[in-house]
N, C-alpha and C positions, 0 to 999 in steps of 0.2 A: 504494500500500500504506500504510497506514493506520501510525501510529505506538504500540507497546506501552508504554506505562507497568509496568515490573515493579515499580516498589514500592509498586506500587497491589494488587497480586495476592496473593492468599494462597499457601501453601505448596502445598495441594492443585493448584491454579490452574498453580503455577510449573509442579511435577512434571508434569502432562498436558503441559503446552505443551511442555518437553524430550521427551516421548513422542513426541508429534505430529512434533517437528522432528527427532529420529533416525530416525523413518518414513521422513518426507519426502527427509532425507539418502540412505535407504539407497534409496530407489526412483527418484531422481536419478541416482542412481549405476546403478542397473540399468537406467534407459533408458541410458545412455549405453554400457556395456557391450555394450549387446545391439544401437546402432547402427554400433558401432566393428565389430561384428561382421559385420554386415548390409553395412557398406561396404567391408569386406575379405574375404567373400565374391564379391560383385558382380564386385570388380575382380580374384579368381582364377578367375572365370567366363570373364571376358574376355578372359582369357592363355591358358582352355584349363585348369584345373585346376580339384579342389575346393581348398575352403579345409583337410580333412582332411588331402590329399595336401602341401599347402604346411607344415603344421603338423607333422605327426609326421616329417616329415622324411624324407632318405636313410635305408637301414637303416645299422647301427652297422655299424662298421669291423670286420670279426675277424681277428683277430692269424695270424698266421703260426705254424705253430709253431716254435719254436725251438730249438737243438741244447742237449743236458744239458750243462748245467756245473759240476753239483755229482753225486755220481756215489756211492753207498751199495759200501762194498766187500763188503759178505755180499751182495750179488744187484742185479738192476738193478730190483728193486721200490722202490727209494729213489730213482732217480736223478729229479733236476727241472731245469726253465731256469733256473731263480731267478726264476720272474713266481708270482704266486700264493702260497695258504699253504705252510708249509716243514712237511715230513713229518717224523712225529714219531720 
C-alpha cells in the first residue's frame, strides 16, 4: 500500500478521502458482523438449534401472583401486592 502524502492534498481531496474511508470502515465492519453471524449460526446448527431459538431466548419468567398487602377499606377494588403501579 502505497504511502498518502496529506499535505500535499487539497481540502476537496482531504474531505472525499474521509468519505471513502468511513465507507470502507463501515463495510468492514459489516462483513465482519454478518460473518460473526454466519459462524454462530453454523455452530447452532450443529447443537440442533436455530440461531433465532439461541437468541431470543427462554420465554420470560411470570410472576406468581401474590397475596394483597395493602388492602383499600371502602371495597376490595383497591387492594394490591405492592409489585406494580399503586392505585390511585
Amino acid at each position: 500500500m502505497s504511502a498518502i502524502e496529506l499535505n500535499d492534498l487539497s481540502l476537496k481531496e482531504l474531505k472525499s478521502l474521509q468519505a471513502r474511508i468511513a465507507k470502507a470502515i463501515a463495510t468492514h465492519e459489516d462483513r465482519r458482523r454478518r460473518q460473526a453471524l454466519e459462524e454462530l449460526a453454523s455452530r447452532a446448527r450443529q447443537m440442533g438449534f436455530t440461531l433465532a431459538e439461541l437468541v431470543d431466548g427462554a420465554p420470560a419468567r411470570k410472576r406468581s401472583a401474590a397475596p394483597a398487602s395493602y388492602a383499600n377499606p371502602l371495597g376490595p377494588a383497591g387492594t394490591r401486592s405492592g409489585r406494580g403501579r399503586k392505585l390511585q
